[in-house]
C-alpha positions in Angstrom: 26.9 30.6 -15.7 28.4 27.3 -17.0 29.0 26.3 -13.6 25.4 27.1 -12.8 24.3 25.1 -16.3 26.6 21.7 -15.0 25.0 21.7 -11.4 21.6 21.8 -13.2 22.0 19.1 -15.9 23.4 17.2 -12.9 20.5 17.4 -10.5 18.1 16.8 -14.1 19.8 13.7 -15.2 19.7 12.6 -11.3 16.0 13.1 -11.2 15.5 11.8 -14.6 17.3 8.3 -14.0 15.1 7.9 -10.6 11.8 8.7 -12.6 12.8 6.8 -15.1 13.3 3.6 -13.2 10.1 4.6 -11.1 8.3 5.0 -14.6 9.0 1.3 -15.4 8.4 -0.2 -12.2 4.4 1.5 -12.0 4.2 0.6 -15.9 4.5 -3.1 -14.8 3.1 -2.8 -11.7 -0.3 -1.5 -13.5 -0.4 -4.3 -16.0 -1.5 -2.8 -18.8 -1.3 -5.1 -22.1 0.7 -2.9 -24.8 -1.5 -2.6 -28.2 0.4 -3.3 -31.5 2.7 -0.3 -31.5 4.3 -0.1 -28.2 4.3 -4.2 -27.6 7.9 -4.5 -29.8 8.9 -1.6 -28.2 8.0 -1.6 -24.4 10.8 -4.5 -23.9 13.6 -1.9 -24.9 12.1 0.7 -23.2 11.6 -1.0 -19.6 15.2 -2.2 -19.9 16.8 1.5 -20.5 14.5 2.6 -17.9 15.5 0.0 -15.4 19.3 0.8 -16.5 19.4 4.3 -16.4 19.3 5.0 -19.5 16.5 7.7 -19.8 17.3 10.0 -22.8 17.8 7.6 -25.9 16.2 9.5 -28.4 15.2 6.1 -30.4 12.2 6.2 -27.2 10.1 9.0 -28.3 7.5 7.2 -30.2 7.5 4.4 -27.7 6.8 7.1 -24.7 4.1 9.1 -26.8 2.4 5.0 -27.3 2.9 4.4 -23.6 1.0 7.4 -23.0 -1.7 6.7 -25.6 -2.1 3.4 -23.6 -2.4 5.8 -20.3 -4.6 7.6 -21.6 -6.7 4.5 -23.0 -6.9 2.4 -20.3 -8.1 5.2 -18.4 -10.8 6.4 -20.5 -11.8 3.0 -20.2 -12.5 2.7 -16.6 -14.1 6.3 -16.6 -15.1 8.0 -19.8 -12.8 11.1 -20.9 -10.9 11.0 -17.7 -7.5 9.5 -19.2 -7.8 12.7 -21.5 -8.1 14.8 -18.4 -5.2 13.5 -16.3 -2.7 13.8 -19.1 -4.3 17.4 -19.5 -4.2 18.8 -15.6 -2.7 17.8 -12.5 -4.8 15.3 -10.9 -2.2 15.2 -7.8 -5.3 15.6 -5.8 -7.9 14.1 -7.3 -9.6 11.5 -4.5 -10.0 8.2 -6.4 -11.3 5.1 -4.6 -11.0 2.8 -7.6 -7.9 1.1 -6.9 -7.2 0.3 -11.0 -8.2 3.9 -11.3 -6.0 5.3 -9.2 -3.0 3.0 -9.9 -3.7 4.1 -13.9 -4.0 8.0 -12.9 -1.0 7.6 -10.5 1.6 6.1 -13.8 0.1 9.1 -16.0 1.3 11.5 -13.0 4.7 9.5 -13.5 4.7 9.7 -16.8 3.8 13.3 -16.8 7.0 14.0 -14.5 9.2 11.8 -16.5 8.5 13.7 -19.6 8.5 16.8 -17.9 11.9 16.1 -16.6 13.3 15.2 -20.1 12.7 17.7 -21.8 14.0 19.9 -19.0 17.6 17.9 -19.6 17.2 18.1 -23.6 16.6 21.7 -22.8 20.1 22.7 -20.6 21.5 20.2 -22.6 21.1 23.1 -25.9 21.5 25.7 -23.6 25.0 24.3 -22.5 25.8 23.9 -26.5 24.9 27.3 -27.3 26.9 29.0 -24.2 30.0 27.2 -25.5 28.8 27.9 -28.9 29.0 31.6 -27.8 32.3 31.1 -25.5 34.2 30.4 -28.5 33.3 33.2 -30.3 34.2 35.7 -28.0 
């Protein structure tokens, strides 16, 4: 079982440092202007991103702004939608907006990243409670 637990975390922390990095390039790539919150943090955050460093736990506010921003911009450019697409999976939503699309396309990112992290946080406990358990038997 441990062995199975280590090939997981592996293949999580894999995946996590690519979405990460992807995370940060759409982020940019989109634009957006980060409000008062995020704009001291997004500098930090981009750079861990970039440098594989996915999982600081100082980045969980910044993450939950960057997704408020998501979520704003959106809502912007369509009323409610940026509510919508953090809500469901919009993989197949047709959008021919190109600002719309680029915006619902980072929340998908974003959606995965998170999604992914928590999956690693997740084996990560599991792992500590198997050896946890090992050592009491």
């Amino acid at each position: 079982m441990a062995n199975d637990l280590n090939e997981q975390l592996e293949q999580a922390v894999f995946s996590i440092i690519k979405q990460g990095r992807w995370l940060a390039e759409d982020w940019e790539a989109a634009g957006l202007l980060p409000g008062e919150g995020l704009r001291p943090l997004l500098p930090q955050l981009i750079q861990r991103l970039r440098d594989g460093d996915p999982l600081a736990i100082n980045d969980d506010n910044a993450l939950d702004l960057m997704a408020d921003e998501i979520t704003g911009a959106l809502n912007a450019l369509k009323p409610n939608y940026g509510d919508l697409v953090m809500r469901i999976d919009t993989s197949e939503h047709l959008i021919f907006d190109k600002d719309r699309e680029q915006l619902r396309q980072l929340a998908e990112r974003w959606k995965s990243f998170q999604g992914i992290r928590r999956h690693v946080r997740d084996l990560r406990a599991a792992m500590r409670q198997l050896k946890l358990e090992l050592r009491r038997v």
